[in-house]
C-alpha positions as CSV (number, residue, x, y, z in Angstrom):
1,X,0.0,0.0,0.0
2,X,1.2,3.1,-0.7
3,X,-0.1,6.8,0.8
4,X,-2.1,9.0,-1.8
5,X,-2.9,12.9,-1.4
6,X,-6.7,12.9,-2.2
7,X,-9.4,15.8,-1.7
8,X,-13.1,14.3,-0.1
9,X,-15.9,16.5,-0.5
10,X,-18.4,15.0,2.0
11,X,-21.3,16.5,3.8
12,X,-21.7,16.6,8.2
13,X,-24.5,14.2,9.4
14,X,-25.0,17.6,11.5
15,X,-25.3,19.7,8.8
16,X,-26.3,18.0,5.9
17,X,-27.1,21.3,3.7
18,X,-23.8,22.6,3.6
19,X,-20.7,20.4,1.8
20,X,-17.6,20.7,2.8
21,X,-14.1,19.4,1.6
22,X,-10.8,17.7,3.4
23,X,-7.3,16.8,1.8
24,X,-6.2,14.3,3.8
25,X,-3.3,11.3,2.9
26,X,-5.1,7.7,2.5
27,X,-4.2,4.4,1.7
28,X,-4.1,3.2,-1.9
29,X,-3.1,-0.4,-2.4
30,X,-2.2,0.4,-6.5
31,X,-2.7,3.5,-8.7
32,X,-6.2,3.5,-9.7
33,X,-7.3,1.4,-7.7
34,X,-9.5,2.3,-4.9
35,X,-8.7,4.6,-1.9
36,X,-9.1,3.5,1.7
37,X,-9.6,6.3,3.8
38,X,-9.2,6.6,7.9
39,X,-12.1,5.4,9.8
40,X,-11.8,8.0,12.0
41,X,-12.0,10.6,9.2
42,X,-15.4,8.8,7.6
43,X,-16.9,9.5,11.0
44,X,-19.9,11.5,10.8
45,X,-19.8,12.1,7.5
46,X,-21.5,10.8,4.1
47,X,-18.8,11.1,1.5
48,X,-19.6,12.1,-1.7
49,X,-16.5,12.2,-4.0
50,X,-12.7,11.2,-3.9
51,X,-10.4,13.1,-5.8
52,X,-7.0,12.9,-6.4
53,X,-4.8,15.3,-5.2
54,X,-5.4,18.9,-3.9
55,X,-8.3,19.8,-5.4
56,X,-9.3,23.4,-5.1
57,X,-13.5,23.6,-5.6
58,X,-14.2,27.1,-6.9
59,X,-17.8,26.4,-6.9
60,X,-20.9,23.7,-6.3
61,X,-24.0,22.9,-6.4
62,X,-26.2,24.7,-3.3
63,X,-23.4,27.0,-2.4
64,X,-25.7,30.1,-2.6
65,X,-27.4,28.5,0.5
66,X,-24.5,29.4,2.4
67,X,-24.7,33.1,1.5
């Protein structure tokens, strides 16, 4: 296994409305294949994407909500 950089956009079991984004390092046993990330970080939270790398979001879907 080998450590990845990857970007999760995920939203808060407490605050469901508003999504939110992490880049953490996780476990990926080949490139390409699929990313294991800490239990401790999936906590709480229902994931919605992996990306690789730093990913910066510039915008999304409901973000006006937040204004």
């Amino acid at each position: 296994m080998q450590l990845s950089q990857v970007t999760v956009l995920y939203y808060d079991y407490d605050q469901p409305l508003f999504m939110r984004q992490a880049t953490i390092e996780a476990n990926q046993e080949d490139k390409g294949s699929r990313v294991h990330l800490p239990g401790e970080f999936e906590q709480g939270k229902v994931i919605i994407a992996v990306i690789q790398g730093d990913a910066k979001i510039l915008s999304h879907a409901g973000e006006r909500v937040q204004h």
